[in-house]
C-alpha positions as CSV (number, residue, x, y, z in Angstrom):
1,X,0.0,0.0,0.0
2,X,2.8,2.4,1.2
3,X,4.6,1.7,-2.6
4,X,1.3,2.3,-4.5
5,X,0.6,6.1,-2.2
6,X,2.8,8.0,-4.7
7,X,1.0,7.0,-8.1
8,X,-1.9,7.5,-5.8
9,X,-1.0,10.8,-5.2
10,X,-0.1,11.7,-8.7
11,X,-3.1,10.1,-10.1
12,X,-4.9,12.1,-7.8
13,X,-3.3,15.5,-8.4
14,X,-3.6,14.7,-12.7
15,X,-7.5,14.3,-12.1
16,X,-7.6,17.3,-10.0
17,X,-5.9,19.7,-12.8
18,X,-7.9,17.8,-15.7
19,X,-11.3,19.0,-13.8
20,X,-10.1,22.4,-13.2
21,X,-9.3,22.7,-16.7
22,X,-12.3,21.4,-18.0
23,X,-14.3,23.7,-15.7
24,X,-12.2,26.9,-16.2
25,X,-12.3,26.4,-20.2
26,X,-15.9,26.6,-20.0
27,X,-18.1,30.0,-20.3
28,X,-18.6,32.1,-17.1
29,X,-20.7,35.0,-16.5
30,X,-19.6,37.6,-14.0
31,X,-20.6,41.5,-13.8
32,X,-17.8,43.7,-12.4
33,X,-17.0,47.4,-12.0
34,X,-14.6,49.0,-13.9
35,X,-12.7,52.7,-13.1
36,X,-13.9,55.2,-15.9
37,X,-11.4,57.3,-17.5
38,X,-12.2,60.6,-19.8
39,X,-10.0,61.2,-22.0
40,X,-9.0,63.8,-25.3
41,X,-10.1,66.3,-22.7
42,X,-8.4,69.9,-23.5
43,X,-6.2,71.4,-20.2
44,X,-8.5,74.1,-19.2
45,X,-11.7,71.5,-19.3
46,X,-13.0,68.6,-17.2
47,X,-16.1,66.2,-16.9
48,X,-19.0,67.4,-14.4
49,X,-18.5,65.9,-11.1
50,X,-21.9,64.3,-11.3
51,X,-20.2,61.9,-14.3
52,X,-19.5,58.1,-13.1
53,X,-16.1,56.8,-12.3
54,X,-16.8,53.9,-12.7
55,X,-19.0,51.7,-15.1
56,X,-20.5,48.2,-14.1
57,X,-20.1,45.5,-17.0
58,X,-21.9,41.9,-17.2
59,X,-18.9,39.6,-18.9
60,X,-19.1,36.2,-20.9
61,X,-15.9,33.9,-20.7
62,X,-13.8,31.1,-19.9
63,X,-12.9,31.1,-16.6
64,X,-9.2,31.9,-17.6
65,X,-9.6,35.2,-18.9
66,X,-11.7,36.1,-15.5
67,X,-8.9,35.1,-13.6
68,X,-6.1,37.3,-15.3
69,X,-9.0,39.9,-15.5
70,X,-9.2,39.6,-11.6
71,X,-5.6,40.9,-11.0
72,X,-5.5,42.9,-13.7
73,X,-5.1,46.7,-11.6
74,X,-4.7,48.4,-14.8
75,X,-8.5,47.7,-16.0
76,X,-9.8,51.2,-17.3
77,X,-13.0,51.9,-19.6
78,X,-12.0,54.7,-21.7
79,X,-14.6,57.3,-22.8
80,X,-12.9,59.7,-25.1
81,X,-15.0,63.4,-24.7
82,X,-15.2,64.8,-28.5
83,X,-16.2,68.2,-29.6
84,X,-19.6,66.2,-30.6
85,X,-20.3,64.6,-27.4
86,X,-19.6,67.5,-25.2
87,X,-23.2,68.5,-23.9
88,X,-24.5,65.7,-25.9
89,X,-24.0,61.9,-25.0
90,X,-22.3,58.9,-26.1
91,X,-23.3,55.1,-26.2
92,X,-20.8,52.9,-23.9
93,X,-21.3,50.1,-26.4
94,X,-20.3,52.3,-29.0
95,X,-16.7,52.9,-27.6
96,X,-15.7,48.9,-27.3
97,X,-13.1,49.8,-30.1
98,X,-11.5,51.9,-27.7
99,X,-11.6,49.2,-24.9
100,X,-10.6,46.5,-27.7
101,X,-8.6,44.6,-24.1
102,X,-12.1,44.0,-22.6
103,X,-14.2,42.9,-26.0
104,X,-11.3,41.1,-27.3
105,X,-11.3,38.3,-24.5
106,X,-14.8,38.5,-23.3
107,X,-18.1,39.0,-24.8
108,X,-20.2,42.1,-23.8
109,X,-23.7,41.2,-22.1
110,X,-24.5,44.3,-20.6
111,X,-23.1,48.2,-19.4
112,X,-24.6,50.3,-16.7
113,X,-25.3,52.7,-17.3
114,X,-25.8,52.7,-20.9
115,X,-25.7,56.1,-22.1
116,X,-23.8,59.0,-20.6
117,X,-24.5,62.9,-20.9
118,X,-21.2,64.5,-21.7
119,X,-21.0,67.7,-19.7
120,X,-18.1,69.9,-19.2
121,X,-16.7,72.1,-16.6
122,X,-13.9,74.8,-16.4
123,X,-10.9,73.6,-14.2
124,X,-9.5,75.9,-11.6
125,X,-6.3,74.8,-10.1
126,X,-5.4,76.6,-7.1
127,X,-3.4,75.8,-3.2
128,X,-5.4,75.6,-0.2
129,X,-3.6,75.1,3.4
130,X,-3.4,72.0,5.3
131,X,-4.9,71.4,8.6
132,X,-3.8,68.7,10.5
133,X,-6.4,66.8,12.2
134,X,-4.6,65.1,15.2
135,X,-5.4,63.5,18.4
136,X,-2.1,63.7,20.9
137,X,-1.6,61.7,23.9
138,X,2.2,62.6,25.9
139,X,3.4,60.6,28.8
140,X,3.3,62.2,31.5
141,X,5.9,65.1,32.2
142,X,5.6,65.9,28.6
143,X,3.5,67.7,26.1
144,X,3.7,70.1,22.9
145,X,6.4,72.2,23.1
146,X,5.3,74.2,19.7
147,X,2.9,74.4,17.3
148,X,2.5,71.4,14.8
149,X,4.7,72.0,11.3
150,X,3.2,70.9,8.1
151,X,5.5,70.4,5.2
152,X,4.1,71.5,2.4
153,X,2.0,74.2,4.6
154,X,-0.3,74.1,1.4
155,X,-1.2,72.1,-1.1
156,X,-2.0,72.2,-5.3
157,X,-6.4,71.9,-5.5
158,X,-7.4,71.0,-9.4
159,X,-10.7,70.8,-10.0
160,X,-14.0,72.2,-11.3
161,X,-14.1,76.0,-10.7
162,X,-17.9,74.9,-8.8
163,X,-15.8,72.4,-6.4
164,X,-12.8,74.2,-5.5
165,X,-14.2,77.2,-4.6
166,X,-16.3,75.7,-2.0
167,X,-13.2,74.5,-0.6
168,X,-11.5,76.3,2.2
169,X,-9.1,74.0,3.3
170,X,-7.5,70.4,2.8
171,X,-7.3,68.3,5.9
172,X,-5.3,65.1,7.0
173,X,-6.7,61.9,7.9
174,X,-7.6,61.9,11.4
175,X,-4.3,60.2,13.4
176,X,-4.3,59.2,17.1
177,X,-0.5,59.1,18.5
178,X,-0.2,57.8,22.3
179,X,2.5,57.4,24.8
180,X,4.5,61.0,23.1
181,X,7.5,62.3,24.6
182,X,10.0,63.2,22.1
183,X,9.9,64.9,19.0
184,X,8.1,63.5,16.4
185,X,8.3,63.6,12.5
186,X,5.8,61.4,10.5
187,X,3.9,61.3,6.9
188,X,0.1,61.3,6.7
189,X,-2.3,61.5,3.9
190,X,-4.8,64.1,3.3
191,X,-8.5,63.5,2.5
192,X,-9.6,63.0,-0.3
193,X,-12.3,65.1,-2.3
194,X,-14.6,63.5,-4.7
195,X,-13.8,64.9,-8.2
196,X,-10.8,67.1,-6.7
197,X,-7.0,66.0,-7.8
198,X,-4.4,66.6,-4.3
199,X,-1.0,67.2,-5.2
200,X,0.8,65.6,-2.9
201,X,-1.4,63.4,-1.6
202,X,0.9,63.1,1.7
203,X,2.6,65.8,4.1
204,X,5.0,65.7,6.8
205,X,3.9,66.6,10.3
206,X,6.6,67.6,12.7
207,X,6.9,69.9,16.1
């Protein structure tokens, strides 16, 4: 028995990887969301902030593709904005030339939503200060010796002109630091703004 456990094993293992190739080469359907990107847009231009970033997409395909398509990161629906479709619309199904990595391996069932009304905004890029939004605990015997440093003190804001000039100010994620006693230099990202590009997207803290 002990001499027949390896072809066992083996035997085992081949029947395994026959069924999971049988059953990944046949047709799958899955829906998934994909990351929107507008493109062709002129510099002083950008899509309404109302727009979708992202498109959900009902796939047929062997189970094969769907796993490459799983860790693919780089998975982007393109909508280019033409002088024709700017306060008009465009058809997602019309653009799967454009997206020829997605209709090449799969077929297309369905996209949500179907249609999209191109509208346009003028950008405003601008700087707006950063306000750290800390929580502090020092041991005992110690405390804040000065006011917090930010590094940048302010940051680059691109946006619609509507956005940005509701925005006032550009905070950090909320960070809680216990057991403080010496001097303290760290990185922390800021929060992000729906529609609204940060440049950087991290500042130093220091006191």
């Amino acid at each position: 028995m002990k001499q027949n456990l390896p072809s066992i094993l083996i035997s085992l293992l081949l029947a395994m990887g026959a069924w999971i190739f049988i059953t990944l080469s046949g047709d799958f359907y899955i829906t998934s969301k994909i990351p929107v990107v507008y493109s062709n847009l002129p510099p002083n231009l950008i899509v309404d902030h109302s727009l979708p970033r992202e498109i959900e997409v009902k796939l047929k395909g062997q189970g094969w593709k769907f796993i490459s398509f799983h860790f693919n990161s780089d998975k982007k629906f393109t909508i280019p904005v033409s002088k024709d479709s700017i306060n008009s619309g465009v058809y997602l199904a019309n653009l799967l030339d454009e997206n020829s990595w997605l209709s090449s391996d799969f077929g297309i069932i369905d996209i949500q939503p179907p249609y999209l009304s191109i509208k346009t905004e003028k950008v405003e890029i601008t700087q707006r200060n950063v306000v750290p939004e800390l929580a502090l605990q020092f041991e005992q015997g110690f405390g804040l010796a000065d006011k917090i440093k930010v590094l940048p003190a302010s940051v680059r804001v691109r946006g619609s002109a509507k956005i940005v000039s509701e925005i006032r100010q550009i905070k950090t994620v909320k960070t809680t630091l216990n057991g403080l006693k010496e001097k303290m230099v760290f990185e922390v990202n800021l929060e992000g703004i729906k529609g609204v590009e940060i440049y950087p997207q991290k500042v130093t803290l220091e006191n």
